[in-house]
C-alpha positions as CSV (number, residue, x, y, z in Angstrom):
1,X,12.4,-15.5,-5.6
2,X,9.9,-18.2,-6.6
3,X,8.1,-17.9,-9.5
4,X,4.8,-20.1,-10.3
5,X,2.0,-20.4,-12.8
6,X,-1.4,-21.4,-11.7
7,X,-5.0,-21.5,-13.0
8,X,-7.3,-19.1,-11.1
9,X,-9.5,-16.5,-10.9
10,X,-7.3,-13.7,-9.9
11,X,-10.0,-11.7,-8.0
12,X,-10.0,-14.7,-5.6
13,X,-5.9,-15.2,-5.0
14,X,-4.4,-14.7,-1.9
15,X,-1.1,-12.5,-2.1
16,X,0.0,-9.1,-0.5
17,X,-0.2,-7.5,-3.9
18,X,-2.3,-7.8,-7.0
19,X,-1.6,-6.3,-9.9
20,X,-4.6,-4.5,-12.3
21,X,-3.8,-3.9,-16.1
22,X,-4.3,0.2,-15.9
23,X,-3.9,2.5,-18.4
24,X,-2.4,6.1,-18.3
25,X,-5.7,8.1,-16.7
26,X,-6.4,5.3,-13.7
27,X,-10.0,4.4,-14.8
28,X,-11.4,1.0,-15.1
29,X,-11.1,-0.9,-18.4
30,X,-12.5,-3.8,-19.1
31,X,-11.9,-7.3,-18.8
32,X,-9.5,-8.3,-15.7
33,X,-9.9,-4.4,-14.9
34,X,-13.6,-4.7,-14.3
35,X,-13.6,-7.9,-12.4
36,X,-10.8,-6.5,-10.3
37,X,-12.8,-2.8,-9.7
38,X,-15.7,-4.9,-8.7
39,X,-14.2,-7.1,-6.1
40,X,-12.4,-4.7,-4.4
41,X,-15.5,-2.7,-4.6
42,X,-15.8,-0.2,-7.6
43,X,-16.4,3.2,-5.3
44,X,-13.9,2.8,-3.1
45,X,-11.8,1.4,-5.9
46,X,-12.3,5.0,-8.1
47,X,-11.9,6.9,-5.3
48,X,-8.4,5.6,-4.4
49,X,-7.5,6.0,-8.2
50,X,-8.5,9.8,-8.6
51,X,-6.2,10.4,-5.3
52,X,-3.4,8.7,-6.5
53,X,-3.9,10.7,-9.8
54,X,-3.3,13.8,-7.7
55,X,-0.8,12.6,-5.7
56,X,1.2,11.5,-8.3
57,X,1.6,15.4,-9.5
58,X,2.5,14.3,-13.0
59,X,1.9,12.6,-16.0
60,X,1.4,8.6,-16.0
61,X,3.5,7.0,-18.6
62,X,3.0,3.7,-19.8
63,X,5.0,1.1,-18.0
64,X,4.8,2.8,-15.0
65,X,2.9,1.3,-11.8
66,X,1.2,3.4,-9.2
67,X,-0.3,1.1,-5.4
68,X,-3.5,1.8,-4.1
69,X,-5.4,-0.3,-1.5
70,X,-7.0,-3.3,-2.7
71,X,-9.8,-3.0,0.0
72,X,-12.4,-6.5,-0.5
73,X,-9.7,-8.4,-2.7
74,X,-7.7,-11.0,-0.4
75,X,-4.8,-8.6,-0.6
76,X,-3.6,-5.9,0.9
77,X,-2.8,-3.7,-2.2
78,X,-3.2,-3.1,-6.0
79,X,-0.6,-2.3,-8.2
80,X,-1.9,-0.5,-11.2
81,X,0.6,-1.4,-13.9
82,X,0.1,0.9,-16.7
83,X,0.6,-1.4,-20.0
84,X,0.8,-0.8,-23.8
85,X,-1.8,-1.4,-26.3
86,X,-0.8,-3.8,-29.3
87,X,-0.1,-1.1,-32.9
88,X,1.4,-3.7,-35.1
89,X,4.6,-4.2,-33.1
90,X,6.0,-0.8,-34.3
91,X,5.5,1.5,-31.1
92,X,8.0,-0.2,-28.8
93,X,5.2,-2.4,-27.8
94,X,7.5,-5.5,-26.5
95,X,10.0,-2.9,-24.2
96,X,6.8,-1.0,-22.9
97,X,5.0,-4.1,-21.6
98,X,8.6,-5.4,-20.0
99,X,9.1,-2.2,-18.3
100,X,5.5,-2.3,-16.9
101,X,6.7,-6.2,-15.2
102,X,9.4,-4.6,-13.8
103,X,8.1,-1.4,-12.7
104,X,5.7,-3.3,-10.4
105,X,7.9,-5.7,-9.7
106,X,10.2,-3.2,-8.5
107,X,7.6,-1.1,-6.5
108,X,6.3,-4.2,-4.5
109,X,9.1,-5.3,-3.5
110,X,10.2,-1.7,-2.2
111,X,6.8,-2.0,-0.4
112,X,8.0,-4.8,1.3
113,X,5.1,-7.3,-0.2
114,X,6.6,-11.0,0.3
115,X,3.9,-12.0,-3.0
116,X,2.8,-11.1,-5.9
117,X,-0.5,-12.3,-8.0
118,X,-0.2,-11.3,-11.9
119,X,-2.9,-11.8,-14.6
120,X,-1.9,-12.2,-18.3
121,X,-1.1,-8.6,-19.2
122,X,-2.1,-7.5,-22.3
123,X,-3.4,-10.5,-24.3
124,X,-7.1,-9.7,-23.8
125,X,-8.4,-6.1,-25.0
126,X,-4.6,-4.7,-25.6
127,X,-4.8,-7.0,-28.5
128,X,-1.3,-8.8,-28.0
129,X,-0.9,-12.2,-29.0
130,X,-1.1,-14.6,-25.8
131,X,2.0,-16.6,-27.1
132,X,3.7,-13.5,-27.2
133,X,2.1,-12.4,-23.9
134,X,3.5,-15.1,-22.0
135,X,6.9,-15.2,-23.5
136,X,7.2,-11.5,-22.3
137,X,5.5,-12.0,-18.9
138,X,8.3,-15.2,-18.3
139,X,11.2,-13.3,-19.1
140,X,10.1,-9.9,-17.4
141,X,10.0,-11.9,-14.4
142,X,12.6,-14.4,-14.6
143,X,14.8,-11.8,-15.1
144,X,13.7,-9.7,-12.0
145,X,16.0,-9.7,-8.9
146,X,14.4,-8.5,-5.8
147,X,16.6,-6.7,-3.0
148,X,13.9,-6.6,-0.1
149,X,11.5,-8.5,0.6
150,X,9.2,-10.5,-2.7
151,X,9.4,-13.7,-2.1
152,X,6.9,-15.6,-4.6
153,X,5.4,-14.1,-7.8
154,X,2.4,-15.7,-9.5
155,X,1.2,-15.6,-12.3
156,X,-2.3,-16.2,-13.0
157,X,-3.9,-17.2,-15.8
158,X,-7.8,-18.0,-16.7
159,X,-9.0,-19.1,-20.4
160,X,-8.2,-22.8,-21.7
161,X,-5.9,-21.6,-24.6
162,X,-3.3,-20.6,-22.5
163,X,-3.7,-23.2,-20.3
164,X,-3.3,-25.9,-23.3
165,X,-0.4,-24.0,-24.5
166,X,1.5,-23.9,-21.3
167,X,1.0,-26.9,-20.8
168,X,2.2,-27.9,-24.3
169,X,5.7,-26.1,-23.3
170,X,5.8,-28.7,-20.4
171,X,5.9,-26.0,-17.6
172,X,4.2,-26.7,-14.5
173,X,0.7,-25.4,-14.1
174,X,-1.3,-25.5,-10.6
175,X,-5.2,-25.8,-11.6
176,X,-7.2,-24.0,-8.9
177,X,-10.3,-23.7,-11.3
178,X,-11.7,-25.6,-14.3
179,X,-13.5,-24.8,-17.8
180,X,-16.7,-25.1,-15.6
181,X,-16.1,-22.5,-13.3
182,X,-15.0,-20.5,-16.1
183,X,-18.2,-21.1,-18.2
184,X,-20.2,-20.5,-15.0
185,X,-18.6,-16.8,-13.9
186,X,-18.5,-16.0,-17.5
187,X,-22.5,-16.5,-17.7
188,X,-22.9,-15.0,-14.5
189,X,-21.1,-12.1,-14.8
190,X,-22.9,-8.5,-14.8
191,X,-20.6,-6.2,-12.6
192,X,-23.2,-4.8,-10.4
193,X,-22.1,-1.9,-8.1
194,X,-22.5,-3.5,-4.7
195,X,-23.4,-1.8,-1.6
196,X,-20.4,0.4,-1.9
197,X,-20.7,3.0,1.1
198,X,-21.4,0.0,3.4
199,X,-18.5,-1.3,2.5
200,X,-16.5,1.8,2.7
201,X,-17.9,2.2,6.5
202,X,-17.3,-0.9,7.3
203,X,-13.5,-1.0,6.2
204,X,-12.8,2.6,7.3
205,X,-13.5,1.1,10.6
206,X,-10.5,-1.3,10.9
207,X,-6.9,-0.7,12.1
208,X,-5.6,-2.3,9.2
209,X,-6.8,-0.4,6.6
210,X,-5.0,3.1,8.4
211,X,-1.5,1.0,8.6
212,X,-1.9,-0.1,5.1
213,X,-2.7,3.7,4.2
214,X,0.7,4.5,5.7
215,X,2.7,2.0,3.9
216,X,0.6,3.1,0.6
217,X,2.0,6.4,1.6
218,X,5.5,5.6,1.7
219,X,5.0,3.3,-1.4
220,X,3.9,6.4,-3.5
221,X,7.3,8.8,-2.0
222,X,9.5,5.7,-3.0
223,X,8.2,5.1,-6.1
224,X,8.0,8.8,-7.0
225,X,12.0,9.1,-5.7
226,X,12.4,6.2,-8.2
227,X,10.4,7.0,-11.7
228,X,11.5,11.2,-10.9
229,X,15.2,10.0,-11.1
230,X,16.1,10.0,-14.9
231,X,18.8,7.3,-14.4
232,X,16.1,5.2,-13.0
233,X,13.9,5.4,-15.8
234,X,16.3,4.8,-18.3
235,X,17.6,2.2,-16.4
236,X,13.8,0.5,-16.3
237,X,13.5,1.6,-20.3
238,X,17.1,-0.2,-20.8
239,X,15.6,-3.5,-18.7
240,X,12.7,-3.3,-21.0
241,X,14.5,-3.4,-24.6
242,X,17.0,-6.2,-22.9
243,X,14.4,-8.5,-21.6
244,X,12.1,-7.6,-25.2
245,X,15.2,-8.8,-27.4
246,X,15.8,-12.0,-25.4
247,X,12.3,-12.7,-25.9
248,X,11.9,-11.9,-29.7
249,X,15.2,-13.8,-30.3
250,X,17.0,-10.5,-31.1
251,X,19.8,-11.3,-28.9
């Protein structure tokens, strides 16, 4: 598995699966979670998340993941990783946020994505520090073994601190965008809702979007086989606190 950092705007990377900071009831946030609702088209985007709500017959825990589709976004799904909100580093905060990596990590490679596009979770509204972000993203996924099909993971990243600080660690960094384009979209941003039902017609009409359905379908039976089995969640919990006390020098 290949693993890469770039500098992008994640609503415009191409991969088979993006991943959406979610919380617990499936509704937008803000941030990366309103850019992503409005690219992918916000009506179509709620509607998917109040089925998979029902489908998912039980309670969303955090560092779970859940797919929808990702309709307009160059992808062909979202995965809705559910992540933890920063309370002083006291509420199993570090373990949480791990098991979310792997939790998606896990589901997209059972859904047979070949890649993976992954924003900075948690170091914007959830209030965790970015350093301490990143150090938990790395490890999440460097410690990640797929056993299908995910290929390449990449993780995306967007304001110039980070950028500066990974480059500081001397890690390679791809540069799709620039402080310009980020002054410019941050100006420009106002998250209208755009022309939602014709854009619902219009993607209701294709073959792809039925197929994708399917595999959506079989992604949600997998994963609720995997996260109902109590082995398997306290096999992801275990993953968590391992890859957590690597990363805070515990072990």
């Amino acid at each position: 598995m290949q693993y890469k950092i770039v500098r992008n705007d994640i609503t415009i990377v191409k991969a088979d699966a993006i991943v959406l900071p979610a919380n617990t009831m499936l509704r937008e946030g803000s941030g990366t979670s309103t850019a992503l609702y409005e690219k992918a088209g916000r009506a179509e985007l709620e509607k998917a998340c109040k089925e998979a709500k029902k489908r998912y017959k039980k309670q969303l825990y955090i560092g779970e993941a859940i797919p929808t589709l990702a309709f307009n976004l160059d992808a062909d799904y979202i995965i809705h990783a559910i992540v933890p909100k920063w309370k002083g580093g006291h509420n199993h905060e570090y373990e949480l946020l791990s098991s979310a990596y792997y939790s998606f990590l896990k589901l997209a490679d059972m859904m047979s994505c070949k890649s993976i596009a992954i924003p900075l979770l948690a170091s914007g509204n959830n209030g965790f520090d970015f350093h301490l972000a990143f150090k938990i993203a790395t490890e999440s996924i460097e410690a990640f073994s797929p056993t299908n099909k995910l290929e390449d993971v990449i993780l995306v990243v967007y304001g110039m601190r980070i950028t500066n600080y990974i480059r500081k660690l001397g890690l390679p960094i791809a540069e799709e965008i620039d402080q310009k384009y980020v002054l410019a979209k941050d100006e420009q941003y106002t998250f209208p809702i755009v022309n939602a039902l014709k854009k619902l017609a219009a993607h209701s009409a294709t073959i792809g979007k039925n197929v994708g359905a399917q595999i959506v379908d079989e992604g949600f039976q997998k994963a609720e086989e995997y996260f109902e089995d109590p082995e398997n969640i306290k096999k992801l919990i275990d993953i968590g606190v391992q890859i957590a006390g690597v990363t805070l020098g515990l072990k």
